[in-house]
C-alpha positions as CSV (number, residue, x, y, z in Angstrom):
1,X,-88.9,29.3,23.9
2,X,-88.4,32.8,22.5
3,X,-89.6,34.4,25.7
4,X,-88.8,32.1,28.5
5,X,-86.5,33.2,31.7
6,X,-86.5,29.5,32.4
7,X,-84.1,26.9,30.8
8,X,-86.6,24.3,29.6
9,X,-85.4,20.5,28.6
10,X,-87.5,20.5,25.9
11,X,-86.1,20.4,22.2
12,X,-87.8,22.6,20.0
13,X,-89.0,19.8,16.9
14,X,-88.2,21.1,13.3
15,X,-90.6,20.3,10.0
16,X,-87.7,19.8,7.9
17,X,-87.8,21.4,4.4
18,X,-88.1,19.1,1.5
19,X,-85.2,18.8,-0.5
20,X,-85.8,17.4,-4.2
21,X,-84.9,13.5,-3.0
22,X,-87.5,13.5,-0.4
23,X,-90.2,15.9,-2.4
24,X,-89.6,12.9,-5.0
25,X,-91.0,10.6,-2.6
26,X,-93.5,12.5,-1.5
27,X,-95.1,13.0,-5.2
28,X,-94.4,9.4,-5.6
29,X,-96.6,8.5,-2.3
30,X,-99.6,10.9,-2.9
31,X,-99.4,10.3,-6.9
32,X,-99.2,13.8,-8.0
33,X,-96.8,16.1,-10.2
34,X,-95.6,13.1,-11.6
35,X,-93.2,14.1,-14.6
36,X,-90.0,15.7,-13.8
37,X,-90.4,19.1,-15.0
38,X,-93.3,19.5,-12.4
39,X,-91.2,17.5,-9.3
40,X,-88.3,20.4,-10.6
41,X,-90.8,23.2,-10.6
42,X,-92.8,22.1,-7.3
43,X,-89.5,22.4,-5.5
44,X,-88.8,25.5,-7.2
45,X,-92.0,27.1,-5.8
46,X,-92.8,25.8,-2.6
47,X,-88.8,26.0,-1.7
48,X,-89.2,22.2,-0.3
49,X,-91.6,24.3,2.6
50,X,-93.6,22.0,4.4
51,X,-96.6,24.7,4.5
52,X,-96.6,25.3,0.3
53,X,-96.0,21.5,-0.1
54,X,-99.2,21.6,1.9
55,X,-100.9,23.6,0.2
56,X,-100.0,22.2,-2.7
57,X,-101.6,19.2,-1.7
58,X,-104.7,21.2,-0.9
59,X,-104.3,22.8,-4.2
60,X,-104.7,19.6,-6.6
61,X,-107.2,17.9,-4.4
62,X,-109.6,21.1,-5.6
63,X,-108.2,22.0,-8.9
64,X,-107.1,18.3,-10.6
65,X,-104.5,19.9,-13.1
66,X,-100.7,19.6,-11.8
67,X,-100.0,22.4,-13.8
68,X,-102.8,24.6,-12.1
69,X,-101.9,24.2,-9.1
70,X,-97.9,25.5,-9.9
71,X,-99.9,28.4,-11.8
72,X,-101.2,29.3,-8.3
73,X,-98.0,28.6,-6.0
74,X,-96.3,31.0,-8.2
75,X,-98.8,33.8,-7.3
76,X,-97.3,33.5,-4.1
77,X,-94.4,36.0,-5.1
78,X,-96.4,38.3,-6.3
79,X,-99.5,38.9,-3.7
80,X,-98.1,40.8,-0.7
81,X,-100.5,39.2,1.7
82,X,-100.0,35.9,1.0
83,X,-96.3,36.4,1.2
84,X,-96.3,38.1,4.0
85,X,-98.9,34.8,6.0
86,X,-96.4,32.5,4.3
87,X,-93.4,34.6,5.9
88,X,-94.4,34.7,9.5
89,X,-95.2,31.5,9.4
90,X,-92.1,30.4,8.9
91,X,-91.6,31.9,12.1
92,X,-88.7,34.7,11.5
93,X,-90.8,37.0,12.5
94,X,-91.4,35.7,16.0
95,X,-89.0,38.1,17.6
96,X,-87.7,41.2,16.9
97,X,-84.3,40.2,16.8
98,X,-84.7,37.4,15.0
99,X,-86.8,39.5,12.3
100,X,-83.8,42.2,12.2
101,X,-81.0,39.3,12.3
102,X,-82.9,38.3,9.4
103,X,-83.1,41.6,7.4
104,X,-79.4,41.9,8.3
105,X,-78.7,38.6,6.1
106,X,-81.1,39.4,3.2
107,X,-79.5,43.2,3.2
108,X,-75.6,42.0,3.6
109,X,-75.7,38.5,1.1
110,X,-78.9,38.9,-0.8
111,X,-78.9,35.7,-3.0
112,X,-75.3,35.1,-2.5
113,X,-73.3,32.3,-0.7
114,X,-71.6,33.0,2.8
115,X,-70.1,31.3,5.6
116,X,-71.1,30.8,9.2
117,X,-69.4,33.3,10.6
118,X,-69.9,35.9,8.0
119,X,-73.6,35.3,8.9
120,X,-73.1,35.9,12.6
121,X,-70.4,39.4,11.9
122,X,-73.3,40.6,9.3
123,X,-75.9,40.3,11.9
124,X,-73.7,41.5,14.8
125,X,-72.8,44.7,12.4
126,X,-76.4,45.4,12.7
127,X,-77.7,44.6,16.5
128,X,-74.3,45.8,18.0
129,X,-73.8,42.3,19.9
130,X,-72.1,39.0,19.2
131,X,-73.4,36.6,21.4
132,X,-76.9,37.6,20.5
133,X,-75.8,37.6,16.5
134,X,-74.2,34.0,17.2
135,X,-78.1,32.5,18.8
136,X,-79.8,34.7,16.0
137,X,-78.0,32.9,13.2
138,X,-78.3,29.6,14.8
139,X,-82.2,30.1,15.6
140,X,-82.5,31.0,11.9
141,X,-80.7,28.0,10.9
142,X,-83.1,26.0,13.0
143,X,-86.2,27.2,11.1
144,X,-84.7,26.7,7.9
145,X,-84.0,29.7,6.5
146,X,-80.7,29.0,4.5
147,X,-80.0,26.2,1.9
148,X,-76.3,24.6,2.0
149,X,-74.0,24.2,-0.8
150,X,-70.7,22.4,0.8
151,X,-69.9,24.8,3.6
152,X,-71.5,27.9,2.5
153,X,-75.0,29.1,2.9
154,X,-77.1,30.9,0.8
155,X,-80.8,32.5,2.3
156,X,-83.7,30.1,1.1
157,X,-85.3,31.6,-2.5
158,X,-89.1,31.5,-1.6
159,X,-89.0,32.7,1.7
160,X,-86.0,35.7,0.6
161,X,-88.6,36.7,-2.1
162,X,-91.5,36.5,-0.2
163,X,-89.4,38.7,2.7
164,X,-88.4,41.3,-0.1
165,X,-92.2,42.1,-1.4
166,X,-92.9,43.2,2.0
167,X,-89.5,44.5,2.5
């Protein structure tokens, strides 16, 4: 899709993030982190990521202990490597400009909130080109890269963190 001179008909599928309703079910379904400070601090750590809920998964089926496992997802911040797998595999750094649209964001708003089209005129600031700053933002939207409050955005914690130890 990133690469193709072709127009294809197929829809690129997205994983959606959890958000804390749905993580809810989801601990409720595999009967894990059941008390609410651990549902709070799950989402907190994995960032509702399909991959870290995942691996949380992974995580108590070995360890057992709930509060093991959030010991270990919050290593995540803190070991470059890991961050860096968890980072690409979100996929942002599947093309250069998406990679750089990216930096633009995390370098303009850091944890701040921002609007649509202050997303596209930060990353157009730094590529020099609109058109390509307007599919930029909108691929990054598409693999999940900001949370929404109302109308405003606001670049996803985990993965913005994750992005910055390797920065």
């Amino acid at each position: 899709m990133l690469t193709g001179t072709e127009p294809t008909s197929a829809a690129p599928v997205v994983l959606r993030r959890h958000d804390h309703r749905s993580l809810r079910g989801w601990v409720q379904r595999v009967n894990m982190f059941h008390t609410e400070g651990r549902l709070d601090r799950l989402h907190e750590l994995t960032g509702g990521w399909p991959l870290l809920v995942d691996r949380a998964h992974r995580l108590h089926e070995e360890l057992g202990d709930p509060d093991e496992v959030l010991r270990h997802l919050a290593g995540l911040r803190a070991d470059r490597a890991q961050a860096r797998a968890f980072a690409e595999a979100t996929g942002v750094y599947a093309d250069q400009l998406l990679a750089a649209g990216y930096q633009a964001l995390t370098d303009e708003f850091k944890d701040d909130l921002f609007d649509l089209e202050g997303a596209v005129t930060a990353v157009a600031l730094k590529i020099d080109d609109e058109d390509e700053a307007r599919w930029i933002v909108d691929f990054l939207d598409a693999l999940q890269v900001f949370d929404r409050e109302d109308a405003q955005l606001r670049l996803e914690s985990v993965l913005r963190e994750c992005v910055a130890l390797n920065g």
